[in-house]
N, C-alpha and C positions, 0 to 999 in steps of 0.2 A: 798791346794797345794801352796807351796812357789811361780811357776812360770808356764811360760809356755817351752811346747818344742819346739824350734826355728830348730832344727836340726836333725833327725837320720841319723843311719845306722846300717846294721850287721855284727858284725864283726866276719867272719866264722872259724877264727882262736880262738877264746876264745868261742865260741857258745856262743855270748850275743849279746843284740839289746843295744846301745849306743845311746846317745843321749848329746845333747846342751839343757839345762835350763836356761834361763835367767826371772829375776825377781827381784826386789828391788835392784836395780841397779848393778846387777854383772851377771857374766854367769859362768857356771861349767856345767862339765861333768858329767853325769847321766847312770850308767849301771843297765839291768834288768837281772838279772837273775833266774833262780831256785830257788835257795837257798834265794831268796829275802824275809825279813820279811814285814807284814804288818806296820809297822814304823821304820825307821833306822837314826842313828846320824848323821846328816853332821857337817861338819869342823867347821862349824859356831857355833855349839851348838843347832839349833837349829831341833826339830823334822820334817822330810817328810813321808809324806802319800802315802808309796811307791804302797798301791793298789791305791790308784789316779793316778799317775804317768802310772806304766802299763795300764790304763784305758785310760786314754789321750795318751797314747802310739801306743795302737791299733786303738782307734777311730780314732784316728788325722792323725798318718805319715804312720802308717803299710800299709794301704788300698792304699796308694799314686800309681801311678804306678813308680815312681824312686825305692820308696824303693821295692814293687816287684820285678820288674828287680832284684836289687842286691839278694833279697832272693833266684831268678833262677838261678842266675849266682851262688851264692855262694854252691847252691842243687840241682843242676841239673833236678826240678822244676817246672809243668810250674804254671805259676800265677795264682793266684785269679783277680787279676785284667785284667777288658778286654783290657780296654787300654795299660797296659803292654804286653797281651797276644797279642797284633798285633806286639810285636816289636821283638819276640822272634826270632830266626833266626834258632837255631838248630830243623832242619829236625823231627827228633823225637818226639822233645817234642811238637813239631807243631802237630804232630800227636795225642798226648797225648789232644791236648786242644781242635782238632776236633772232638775226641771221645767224648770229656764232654761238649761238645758245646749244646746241648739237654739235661741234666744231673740236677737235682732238689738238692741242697742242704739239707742234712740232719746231723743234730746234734751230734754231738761229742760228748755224755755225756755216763758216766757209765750205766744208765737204758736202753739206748738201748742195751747194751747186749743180754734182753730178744727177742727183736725183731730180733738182728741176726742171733738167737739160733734157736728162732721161723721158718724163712727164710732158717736158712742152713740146719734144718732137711725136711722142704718139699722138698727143693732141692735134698736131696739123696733118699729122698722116690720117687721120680718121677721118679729117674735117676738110680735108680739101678740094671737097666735090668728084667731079667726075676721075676714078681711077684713085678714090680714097681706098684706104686699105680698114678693114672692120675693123672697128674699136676691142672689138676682143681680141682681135689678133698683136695691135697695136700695142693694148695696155699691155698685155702678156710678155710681149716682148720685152716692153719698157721695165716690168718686174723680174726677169729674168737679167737684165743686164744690171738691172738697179743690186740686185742680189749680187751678181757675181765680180762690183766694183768693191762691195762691202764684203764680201768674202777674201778678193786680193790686196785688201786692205788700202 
């Protein structure tokens, strides 16, 4: 990576995270987006490592609580960050963060599909009224098969 990122913010009008890079003596502007390639040309000529960038993006400013705040304010939101989540003011979302205040983090990724699959059919099996099947029997199962898709990889 040419630099470090001295600045973000979001800017919720273009849906991108912006940023301040400074590094070998100069500072520029740095936008991430979707569309972003794993290396792209800067003015200079020379190549950035724009999965670097993203990387030091999130590790570094995203987690901050200023830049939370602005992700709340700009998505109506409530943070990931605790210390941003003490300064939130709207009633609701204050709500939203007392609900998750007990709440375990779990992974964003495509293979857990199987696990929600797994979870939302014992859920209708349990719930389906007449000729439901017991929620113990249900979940059990759903942890058994949840198991044994993670076991055959």
């Amino acid at each position: 990576m040419i630099g470090l990122l001295t600045e973000t913010r979001f800017d919720p009008a273009d849906q991108r995270l912006c940023g301040q890079q400074s590094g070998a003596g100069q500072e520029k502007d740095v936008f991430v987006t979707a569309d972003a390639r794993d290396h792209v040309l800067g003015a200079n000529g020379l190549t950035h490592d724009v999965r670097d960038l993203g990387q030091d993006l999130v590790a570094s400013e995203m987690m901050k609580a200023g830049f939370q705040l602005d992700l709340e304010q700009a998505n109506l939101r409530y943070p990931a960050n605790k210390l941003a989540g003490k300064q939130v003011n709207d009633p609701i979302l204050r709500q939203f963060g007392a609900a998750g205040a007990g709440g375990v983090p779990m992974p964003n990724i495509p293979q857990m599909g199987s696990v929600w699959a797994e979870l939302g059919g014992a859920w209708v099996k349990a719930t389906k009224g007449t000729g439901a099947t017991s929620a113990r029997v249900a979940f059990t199962t759903a942890a058994k098969n949840i198991l044994d898709k993670i076991a055959g990889g």
